[in-house]
DSSP file (Angstrom, degrees, kcal/mol; ACC not computed):
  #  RESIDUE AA STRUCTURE BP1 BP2  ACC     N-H-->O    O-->H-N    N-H-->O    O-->H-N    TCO  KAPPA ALPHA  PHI   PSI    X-CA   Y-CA   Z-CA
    1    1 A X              0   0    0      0, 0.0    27,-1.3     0, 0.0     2,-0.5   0.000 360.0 360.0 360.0 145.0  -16.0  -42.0  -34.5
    2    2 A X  E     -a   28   0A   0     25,-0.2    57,-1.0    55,-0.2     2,-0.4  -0.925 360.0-174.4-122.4 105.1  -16.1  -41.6  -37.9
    3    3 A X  E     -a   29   0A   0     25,-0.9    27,-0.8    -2,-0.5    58,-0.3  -0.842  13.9-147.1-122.6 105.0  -15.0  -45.2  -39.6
    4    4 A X  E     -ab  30  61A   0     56,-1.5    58,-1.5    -2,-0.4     2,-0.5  -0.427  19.7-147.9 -69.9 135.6  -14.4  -45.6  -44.1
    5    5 A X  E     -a   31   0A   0     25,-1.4    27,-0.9    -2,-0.2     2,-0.2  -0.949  16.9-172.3 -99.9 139.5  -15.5  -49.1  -45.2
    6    6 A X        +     0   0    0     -2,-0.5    58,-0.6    56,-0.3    28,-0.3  -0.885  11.0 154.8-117.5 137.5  -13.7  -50.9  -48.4
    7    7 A X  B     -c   64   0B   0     26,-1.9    58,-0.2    -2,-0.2    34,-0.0  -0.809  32.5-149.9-143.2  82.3  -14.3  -53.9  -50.2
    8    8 A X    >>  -     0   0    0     56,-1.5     3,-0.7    -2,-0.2     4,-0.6  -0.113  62.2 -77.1 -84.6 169.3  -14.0  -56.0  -53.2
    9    9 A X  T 34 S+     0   0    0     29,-0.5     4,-0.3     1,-0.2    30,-0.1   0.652 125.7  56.5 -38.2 -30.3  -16.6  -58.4  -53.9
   10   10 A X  T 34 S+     0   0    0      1,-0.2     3,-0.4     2,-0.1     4,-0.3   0.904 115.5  51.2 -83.1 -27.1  -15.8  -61.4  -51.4
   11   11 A X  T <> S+     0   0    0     -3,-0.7     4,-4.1     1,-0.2     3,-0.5   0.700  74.5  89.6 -36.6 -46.1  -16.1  -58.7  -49.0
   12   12 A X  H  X S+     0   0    0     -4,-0.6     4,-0.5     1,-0.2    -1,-0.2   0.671  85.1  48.4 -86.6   2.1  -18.8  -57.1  -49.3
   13   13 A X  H  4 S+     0   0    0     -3,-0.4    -1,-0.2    -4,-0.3    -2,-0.1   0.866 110.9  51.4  -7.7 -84.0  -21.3  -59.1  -46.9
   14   14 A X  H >> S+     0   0    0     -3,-0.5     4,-2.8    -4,-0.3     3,-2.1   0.812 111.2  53.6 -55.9 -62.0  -19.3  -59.2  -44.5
   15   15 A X  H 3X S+     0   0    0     -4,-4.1     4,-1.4     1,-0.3    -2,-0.2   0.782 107.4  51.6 -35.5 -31.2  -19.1  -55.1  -45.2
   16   16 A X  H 3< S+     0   0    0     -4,-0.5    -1,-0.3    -5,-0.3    -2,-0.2   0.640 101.7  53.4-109.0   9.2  -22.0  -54.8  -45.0
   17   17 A X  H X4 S+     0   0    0     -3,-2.1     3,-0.9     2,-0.2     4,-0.4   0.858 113.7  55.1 -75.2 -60.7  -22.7  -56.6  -41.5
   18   18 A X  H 3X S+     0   0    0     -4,-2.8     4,-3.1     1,-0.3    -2,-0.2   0.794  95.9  54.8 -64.4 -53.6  -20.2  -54.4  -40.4
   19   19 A X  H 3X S+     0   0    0     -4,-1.4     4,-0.7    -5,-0.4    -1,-0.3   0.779 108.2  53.2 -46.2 -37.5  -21.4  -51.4  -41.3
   20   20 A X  H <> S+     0   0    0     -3,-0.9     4,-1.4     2,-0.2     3,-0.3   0.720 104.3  53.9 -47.4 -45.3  -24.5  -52.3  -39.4
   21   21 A X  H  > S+     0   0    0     -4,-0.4     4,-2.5     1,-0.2    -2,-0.2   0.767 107.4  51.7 -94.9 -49.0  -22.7  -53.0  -36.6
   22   22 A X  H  <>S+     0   0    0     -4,-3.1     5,-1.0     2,-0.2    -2,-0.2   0.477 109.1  52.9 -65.9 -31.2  -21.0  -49.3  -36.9
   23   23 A X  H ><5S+     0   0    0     -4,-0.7     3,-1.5    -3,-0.3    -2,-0.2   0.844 111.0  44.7 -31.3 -71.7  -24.5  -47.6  -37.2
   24   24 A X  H 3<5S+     0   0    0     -4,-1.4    -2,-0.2     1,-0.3     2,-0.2   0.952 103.5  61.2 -60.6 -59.6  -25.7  -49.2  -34.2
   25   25 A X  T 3<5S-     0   0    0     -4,-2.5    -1,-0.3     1,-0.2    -2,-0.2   0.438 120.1-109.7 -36.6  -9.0  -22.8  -48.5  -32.3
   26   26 A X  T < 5S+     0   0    0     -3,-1.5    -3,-0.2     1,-0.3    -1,-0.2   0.764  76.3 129.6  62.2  43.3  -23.5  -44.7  -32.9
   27   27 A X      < -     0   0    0     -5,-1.0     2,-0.5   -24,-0.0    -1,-0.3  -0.587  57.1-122.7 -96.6 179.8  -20.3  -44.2  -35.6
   28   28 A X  E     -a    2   0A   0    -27,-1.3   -25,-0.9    -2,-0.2     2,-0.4  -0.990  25.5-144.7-142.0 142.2  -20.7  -42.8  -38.5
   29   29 A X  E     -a    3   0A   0     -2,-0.5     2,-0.5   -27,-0.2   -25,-0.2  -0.808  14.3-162.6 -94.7 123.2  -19.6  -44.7  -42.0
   30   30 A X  E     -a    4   0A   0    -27,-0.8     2,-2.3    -2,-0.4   -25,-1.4  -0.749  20.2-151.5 -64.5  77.1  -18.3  -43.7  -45.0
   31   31 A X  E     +a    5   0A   0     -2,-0.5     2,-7.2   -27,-0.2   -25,-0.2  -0.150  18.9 176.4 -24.4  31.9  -18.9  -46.5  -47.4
   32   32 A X        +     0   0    0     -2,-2.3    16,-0.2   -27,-0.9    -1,-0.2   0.248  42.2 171.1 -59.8  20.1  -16.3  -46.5  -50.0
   33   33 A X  S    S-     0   0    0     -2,-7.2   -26,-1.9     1,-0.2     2,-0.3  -0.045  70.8-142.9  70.9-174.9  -17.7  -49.6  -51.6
   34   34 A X        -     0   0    0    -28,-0.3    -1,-0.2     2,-0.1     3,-0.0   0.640  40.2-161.0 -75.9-174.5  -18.1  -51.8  -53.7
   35   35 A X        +     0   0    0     -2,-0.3     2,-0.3    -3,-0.1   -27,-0.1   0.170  63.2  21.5-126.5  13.4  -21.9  -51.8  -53.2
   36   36 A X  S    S-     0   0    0      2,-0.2   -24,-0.2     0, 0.0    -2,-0.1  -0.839  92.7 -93.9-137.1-155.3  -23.2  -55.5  -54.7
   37   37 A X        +     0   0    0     -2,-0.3     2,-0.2   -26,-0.1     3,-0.1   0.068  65.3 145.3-114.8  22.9  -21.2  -58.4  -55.2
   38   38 A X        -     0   0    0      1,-0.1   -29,-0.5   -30,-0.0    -2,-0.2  -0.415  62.0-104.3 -59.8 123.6  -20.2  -58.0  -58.5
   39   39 A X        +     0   0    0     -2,-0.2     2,-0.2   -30,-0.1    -1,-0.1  -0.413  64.2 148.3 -78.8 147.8  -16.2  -59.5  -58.9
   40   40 A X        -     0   0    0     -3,-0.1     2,-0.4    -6,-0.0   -31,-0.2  -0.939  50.1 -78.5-163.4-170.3  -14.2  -56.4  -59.1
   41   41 A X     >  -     0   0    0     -2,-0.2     4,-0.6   -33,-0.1     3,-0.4  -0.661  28.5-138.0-108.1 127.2  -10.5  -55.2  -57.9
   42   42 A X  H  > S+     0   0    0     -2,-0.4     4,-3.4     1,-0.3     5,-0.5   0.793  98.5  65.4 -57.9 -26.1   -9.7  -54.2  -54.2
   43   43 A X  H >> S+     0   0    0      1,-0.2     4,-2.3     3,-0.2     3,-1.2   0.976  86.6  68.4 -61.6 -60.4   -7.7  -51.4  -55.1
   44   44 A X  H 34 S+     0   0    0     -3,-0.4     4,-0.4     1,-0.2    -1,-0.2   0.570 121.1  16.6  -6.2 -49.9  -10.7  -49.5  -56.5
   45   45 A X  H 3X S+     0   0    0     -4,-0.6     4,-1.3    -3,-0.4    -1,-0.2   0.521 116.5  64.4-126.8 -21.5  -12.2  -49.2  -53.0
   46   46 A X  H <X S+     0   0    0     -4,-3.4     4,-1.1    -3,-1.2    -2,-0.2   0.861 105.6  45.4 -83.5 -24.0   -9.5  -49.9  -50.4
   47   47 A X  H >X S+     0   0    0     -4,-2.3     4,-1.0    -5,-0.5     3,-0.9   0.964 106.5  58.9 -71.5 -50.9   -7.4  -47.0  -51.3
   48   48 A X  H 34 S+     0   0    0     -4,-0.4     4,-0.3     1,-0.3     3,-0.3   0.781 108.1  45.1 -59.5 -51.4  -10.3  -44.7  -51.3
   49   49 A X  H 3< S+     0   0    0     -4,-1.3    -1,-0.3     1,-0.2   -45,-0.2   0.830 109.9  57.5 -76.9 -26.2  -11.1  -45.6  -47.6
   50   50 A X  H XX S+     0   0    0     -4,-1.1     4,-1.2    -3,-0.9     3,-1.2   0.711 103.7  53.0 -53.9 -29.0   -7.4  -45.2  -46.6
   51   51 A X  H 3X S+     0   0    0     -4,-1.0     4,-0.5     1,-0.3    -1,-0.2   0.255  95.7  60.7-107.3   9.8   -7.2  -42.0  -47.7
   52   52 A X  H 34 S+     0   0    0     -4,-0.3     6,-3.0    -5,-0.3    -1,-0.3   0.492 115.6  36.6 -92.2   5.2   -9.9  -40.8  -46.0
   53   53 A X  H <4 S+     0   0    0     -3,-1.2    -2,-0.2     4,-0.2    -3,-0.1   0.460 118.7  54.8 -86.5 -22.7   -7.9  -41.8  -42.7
   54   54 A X  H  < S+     0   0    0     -4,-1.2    -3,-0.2     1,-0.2    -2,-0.1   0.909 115.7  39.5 -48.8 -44.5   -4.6  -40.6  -44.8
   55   55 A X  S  < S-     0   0    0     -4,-0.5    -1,-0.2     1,-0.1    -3,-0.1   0.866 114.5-117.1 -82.6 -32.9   -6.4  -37.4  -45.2
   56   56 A X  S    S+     0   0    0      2,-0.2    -4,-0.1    -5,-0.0    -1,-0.1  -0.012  80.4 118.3 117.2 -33.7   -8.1  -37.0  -41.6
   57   57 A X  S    S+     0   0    0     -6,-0.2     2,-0.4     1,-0.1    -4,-0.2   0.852  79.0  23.9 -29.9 -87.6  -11.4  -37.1  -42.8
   58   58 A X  S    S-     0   0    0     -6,-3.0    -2,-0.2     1,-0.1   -55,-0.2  -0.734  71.7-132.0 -96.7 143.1  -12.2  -40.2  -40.8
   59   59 A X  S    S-     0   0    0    -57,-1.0     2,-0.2    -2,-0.4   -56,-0.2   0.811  83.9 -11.4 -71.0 -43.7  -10.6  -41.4  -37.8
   60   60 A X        -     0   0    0    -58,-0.4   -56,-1.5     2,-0.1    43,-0.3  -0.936  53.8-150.9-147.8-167.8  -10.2  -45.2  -39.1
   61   61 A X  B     -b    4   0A   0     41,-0.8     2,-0.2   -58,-0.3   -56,-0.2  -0.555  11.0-144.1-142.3 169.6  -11.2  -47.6  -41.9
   62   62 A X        -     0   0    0    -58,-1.5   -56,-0.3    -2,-0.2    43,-0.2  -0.638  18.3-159.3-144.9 148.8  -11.6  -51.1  -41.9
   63   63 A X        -     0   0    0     41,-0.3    43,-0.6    -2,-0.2     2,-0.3  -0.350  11.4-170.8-155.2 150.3  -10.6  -52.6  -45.1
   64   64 A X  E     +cd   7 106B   0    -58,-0.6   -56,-1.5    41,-0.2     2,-0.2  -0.950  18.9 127.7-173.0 146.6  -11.9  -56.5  -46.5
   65   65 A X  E     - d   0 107B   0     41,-1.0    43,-2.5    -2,-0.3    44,-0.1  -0.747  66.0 -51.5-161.2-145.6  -11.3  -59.1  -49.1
   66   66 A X  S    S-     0   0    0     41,-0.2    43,-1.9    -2,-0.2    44,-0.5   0.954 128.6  -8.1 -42.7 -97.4  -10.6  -62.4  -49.5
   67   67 A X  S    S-     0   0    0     40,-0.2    40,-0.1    41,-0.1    -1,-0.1   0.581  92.9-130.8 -89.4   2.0   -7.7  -63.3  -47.4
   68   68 A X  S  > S+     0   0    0     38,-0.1     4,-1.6    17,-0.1    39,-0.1   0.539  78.3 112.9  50.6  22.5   -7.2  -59.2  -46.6
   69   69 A X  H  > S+     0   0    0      2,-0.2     4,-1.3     3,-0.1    38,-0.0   0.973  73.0  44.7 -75.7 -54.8   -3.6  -59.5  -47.4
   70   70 A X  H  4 S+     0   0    0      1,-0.2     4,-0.4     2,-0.2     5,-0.2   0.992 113.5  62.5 -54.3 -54.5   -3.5  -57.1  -50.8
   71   71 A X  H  > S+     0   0    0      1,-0.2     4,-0.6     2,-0.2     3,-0.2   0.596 108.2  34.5 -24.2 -74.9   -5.8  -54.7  -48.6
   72   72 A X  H >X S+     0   0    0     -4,-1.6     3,-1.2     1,-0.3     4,-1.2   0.854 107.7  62.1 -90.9 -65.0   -3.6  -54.0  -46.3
   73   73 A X  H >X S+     0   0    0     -4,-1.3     3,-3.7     1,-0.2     4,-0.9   0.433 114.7  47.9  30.8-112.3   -0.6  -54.1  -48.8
   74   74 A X  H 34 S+     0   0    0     -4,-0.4    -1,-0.2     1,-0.3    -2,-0.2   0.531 109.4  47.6  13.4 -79.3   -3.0  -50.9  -50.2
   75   75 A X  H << S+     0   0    0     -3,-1.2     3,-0.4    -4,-0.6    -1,-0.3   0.630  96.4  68.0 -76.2 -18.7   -3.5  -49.4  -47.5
   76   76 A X  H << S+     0   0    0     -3,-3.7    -1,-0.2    -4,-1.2    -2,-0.2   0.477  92.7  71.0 -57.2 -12.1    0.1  -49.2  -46.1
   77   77 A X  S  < S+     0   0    0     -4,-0.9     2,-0.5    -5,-0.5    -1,-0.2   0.141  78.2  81.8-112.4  41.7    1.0  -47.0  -48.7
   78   78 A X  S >  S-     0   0    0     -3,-0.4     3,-0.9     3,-0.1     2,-0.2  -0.909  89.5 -92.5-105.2 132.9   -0.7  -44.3  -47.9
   79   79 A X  T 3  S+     0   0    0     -2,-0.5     3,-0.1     1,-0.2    -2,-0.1  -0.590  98.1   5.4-100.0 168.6    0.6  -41.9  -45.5
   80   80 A X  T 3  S+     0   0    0      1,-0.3     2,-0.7    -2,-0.2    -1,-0.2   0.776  96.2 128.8  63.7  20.5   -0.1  -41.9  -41.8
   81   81 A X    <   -     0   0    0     -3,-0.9    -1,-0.3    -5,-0.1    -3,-0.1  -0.923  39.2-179.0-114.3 138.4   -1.7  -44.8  -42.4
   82   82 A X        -     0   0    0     -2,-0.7     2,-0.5    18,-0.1    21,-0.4  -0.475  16.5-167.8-124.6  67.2   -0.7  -47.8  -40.2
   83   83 A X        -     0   0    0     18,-0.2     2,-0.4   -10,-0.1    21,-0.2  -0.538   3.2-161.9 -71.9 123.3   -2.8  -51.0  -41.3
   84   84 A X        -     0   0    0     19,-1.9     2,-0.7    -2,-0.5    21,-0.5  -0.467  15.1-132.1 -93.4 137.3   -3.0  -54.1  -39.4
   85   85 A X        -     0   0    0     -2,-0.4     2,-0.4    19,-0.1    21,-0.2  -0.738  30.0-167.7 -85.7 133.5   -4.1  -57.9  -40.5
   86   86 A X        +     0   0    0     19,-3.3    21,-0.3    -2,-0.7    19,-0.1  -0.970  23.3 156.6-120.8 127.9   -6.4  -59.0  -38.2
   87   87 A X        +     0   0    0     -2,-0.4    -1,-0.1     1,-0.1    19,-0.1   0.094  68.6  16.0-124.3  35.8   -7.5  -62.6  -37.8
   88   88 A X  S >  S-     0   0    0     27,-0.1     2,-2.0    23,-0.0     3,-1.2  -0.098  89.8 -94.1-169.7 109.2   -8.6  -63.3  -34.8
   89   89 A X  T 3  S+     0   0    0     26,-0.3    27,-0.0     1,-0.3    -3,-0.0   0.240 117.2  57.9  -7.1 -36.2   -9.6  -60.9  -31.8
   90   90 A X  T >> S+     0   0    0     -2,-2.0     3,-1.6     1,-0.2     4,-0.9   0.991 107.6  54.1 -74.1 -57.6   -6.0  -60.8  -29.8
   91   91 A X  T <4 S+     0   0    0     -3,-1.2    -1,-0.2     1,-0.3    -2,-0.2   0.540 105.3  46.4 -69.7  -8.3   -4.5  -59.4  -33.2
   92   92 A X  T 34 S+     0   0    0     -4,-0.1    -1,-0.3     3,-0.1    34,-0.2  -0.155 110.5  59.0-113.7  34.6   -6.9  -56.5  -33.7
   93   93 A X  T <> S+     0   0    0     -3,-1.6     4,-1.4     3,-0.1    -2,-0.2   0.710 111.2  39.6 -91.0 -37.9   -6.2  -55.7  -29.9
   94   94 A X  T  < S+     0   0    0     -4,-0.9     4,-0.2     2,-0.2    -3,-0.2   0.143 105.2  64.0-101.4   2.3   -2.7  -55.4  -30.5
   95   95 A X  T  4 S+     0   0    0     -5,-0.4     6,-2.2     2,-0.1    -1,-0.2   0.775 118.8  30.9 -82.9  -5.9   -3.0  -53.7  -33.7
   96   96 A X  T >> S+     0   0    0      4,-0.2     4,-1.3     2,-0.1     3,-0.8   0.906 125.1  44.7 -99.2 -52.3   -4.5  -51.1  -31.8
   97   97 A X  T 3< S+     0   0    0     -4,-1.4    32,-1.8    31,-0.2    33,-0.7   0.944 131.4  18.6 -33.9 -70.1   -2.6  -51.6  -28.3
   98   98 A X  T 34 S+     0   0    0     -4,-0.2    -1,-0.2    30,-0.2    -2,-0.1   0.133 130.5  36.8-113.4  35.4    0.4  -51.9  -29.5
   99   99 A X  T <4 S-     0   0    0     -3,-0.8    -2,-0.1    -4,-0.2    -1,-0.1   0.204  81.3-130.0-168.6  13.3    0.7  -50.5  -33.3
  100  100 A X     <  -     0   0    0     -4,-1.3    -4,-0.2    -3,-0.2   -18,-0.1   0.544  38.0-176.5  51.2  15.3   -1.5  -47.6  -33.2
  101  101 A X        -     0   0    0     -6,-2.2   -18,-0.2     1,-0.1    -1,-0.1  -0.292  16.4-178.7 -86.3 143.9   -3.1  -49.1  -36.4
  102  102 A X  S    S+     0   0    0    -20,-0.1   -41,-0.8    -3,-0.1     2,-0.3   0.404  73.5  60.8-125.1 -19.7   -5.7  -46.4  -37.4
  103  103 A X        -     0   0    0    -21,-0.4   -19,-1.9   -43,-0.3     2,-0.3  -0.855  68.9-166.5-100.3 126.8   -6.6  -49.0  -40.5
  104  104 A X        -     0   0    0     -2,-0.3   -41,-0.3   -21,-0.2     2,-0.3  -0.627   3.4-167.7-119.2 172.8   -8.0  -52.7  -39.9
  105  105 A X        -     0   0    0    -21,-0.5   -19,-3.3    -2,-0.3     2,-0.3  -0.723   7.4-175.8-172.8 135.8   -8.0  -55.1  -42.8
  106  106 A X  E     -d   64   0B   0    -43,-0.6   -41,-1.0    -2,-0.3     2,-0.6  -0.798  23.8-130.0-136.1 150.3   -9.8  -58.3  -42.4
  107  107 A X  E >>  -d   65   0B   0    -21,-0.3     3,-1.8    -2,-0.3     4,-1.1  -0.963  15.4-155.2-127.6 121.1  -10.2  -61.4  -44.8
  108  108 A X  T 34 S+     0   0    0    -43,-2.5   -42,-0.2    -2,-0.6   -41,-0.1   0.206  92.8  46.4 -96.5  13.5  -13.8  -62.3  -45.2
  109  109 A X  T 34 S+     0   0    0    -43,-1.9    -1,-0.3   -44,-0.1   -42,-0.1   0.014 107.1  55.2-118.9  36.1  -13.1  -65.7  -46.0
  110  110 A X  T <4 S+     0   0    0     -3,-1.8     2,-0.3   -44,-0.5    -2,-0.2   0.680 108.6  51.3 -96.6 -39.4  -10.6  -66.4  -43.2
  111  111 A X  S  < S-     0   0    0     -4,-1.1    -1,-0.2     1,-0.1     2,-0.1  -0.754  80.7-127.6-107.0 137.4  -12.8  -65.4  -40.5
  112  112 A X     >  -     0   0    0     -2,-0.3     4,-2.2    -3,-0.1     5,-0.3  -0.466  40.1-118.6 -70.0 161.5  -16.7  -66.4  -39.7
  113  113 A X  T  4 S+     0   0    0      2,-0.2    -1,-0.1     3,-0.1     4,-0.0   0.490 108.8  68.1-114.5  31.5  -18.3  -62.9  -39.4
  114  114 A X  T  > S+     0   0    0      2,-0.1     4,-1.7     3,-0.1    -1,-0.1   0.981 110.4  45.8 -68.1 -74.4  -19.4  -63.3  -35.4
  115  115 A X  H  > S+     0   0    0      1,-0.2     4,-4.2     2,-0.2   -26,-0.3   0.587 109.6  47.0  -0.7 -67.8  -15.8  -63.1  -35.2
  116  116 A X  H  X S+     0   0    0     -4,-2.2     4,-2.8     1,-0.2     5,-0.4   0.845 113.0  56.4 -63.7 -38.5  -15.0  -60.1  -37.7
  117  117 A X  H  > S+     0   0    0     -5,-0.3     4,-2.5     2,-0.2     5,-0.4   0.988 107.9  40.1 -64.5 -51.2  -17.6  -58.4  -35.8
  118  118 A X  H >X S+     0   0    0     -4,-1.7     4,-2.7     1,-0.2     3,-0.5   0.991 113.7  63.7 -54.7 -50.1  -16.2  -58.6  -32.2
  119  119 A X  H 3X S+     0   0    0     -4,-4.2     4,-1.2     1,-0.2    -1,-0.2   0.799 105.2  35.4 -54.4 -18.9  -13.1  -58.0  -33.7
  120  120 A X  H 3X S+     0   0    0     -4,-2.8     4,-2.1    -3,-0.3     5,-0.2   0.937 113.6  60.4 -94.4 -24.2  -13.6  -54.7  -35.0
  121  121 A X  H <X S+     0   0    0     -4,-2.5     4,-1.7    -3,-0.5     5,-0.2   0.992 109.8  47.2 -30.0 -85.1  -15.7  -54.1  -31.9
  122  122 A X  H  X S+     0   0    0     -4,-2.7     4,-0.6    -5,-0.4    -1,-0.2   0.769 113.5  43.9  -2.4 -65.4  -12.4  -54.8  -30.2
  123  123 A X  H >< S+     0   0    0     -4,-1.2     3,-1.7    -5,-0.3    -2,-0.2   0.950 110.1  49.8 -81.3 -55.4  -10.2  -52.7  -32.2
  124  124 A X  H 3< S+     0   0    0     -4,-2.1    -2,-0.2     1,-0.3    -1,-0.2   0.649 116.7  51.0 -93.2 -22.4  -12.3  -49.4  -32.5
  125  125 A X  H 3< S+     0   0    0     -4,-1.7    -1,-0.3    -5,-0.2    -2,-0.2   0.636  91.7  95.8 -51.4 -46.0  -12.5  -50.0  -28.3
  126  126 A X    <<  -     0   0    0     -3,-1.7     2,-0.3    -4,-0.6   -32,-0.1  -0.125  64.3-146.3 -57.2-176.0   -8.8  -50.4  -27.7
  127  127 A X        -     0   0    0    -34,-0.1   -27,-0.1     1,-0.1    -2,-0.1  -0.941  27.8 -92.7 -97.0 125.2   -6.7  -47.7  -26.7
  128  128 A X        -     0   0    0     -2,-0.3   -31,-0.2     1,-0.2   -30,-0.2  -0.031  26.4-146.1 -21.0 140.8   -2.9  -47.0  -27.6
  129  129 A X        -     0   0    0    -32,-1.8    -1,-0.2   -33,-0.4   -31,-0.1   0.843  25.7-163.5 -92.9 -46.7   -0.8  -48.4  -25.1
  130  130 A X    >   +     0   0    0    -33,-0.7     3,-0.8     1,-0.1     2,-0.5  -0.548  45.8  86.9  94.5 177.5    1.7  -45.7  -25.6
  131  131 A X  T 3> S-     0   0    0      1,-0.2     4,-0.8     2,-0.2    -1,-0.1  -0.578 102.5  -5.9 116.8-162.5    5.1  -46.5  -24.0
  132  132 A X  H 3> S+     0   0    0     -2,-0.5     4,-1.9     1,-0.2    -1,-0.2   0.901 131.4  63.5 -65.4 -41.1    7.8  -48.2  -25.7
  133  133 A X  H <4 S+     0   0    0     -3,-0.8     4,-0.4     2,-0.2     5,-0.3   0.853  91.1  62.1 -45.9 -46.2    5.5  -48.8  -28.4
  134  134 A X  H >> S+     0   0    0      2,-0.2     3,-2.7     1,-0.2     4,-0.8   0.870 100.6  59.4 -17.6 -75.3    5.3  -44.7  -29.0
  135  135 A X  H >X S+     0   0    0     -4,-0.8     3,-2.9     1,-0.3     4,-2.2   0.953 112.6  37.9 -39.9 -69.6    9.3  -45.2  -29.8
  136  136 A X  H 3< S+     0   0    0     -4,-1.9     4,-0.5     1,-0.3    -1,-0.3   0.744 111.5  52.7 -58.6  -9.6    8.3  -47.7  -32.7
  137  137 A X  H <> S+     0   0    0     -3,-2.7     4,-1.5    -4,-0.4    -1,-0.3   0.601 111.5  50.9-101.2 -11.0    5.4  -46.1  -34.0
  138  138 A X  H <X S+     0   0    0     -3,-2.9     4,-2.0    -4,-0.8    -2,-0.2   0.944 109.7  49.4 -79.8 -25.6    7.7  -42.9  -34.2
  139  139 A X  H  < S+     0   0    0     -4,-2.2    -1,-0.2     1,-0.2    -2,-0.2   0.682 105.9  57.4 -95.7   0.1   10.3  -44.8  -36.0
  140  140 A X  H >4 S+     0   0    0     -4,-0.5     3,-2.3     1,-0.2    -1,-0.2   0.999 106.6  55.5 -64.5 -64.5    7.4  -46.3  -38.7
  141  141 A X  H 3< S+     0   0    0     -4,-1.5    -2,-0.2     1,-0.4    -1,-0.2   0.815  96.8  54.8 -62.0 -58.8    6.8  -42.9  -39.3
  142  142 A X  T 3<        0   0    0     -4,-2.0    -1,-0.4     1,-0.2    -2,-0.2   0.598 360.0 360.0 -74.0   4.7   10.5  -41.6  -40.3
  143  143 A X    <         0   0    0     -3,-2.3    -1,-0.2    -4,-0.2    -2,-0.1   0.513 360.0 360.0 -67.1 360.0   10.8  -44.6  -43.3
């Protein structure tokens, strides 16, 4: 699978743990920064990875900041992009289970990052449940 990273500075640690983690697993990253830890603005890097799942280019992102709220904010506004906030492994099960979220967004000081890691481990693992859910994801779509 092929998975975009974005980050602002409280992020990027954690980003880059993750990334690691995405390596090993035998995915393949786009990095879409940032790349130190230099304070800078979440848009700069979270859009950039959305729209490489907007676009098709990568099959999903996971997204990080603080609390990961603006991310996902960001990334929702894309299209075909369906990002979930995840904090704590049962919520990035059911953003994937039941919300088809193709986008992850994480707050890297909400979560320890043994945590962030299983969760995206988790997430990139689920499957769509499909279903009734299908009907809502269709009806995200037509707003």
């Amino acid at each position: 699978m092929r998975v975009a990273l974005g980050t602002d500075h409280a992020g990027f640690a954690l980003k880059e743990q993750i990334k690691e983690l995405l390596i090993a697993s035998g995915h393949s990253v786009e990095d879409c920064g940032c790349h130190d830890d230099t304070v800078c603005d979440y848009p700069d890097f979270v859009r950039p990875a959305a729209a490489a799942v907007s676009s098709g280019r990568c099959d999903r992102a996971v997204v990080l900041g603080g609390s990961g709220n603006g991310e996902a904010i960001v990334a929702n506004r894309l299209p075909g992009v369906r990002c979930a906030l995840c904090w704590n492994v049962e919520t990035a099960r059911l953003g994937r289970e039941h919300n088809d979220a193709n986008v992850m967004s994480l707050g890297a000081r909400m979560v320890d990052a043994a945590t962030a890691l299983e969760m995206v481990q988790v997430w990139l693992a689920t499957p769509f449940a499909g279903g009734r859910h299908a009907q809502r994801i269709a009806k995200i779509d037509q707003a």
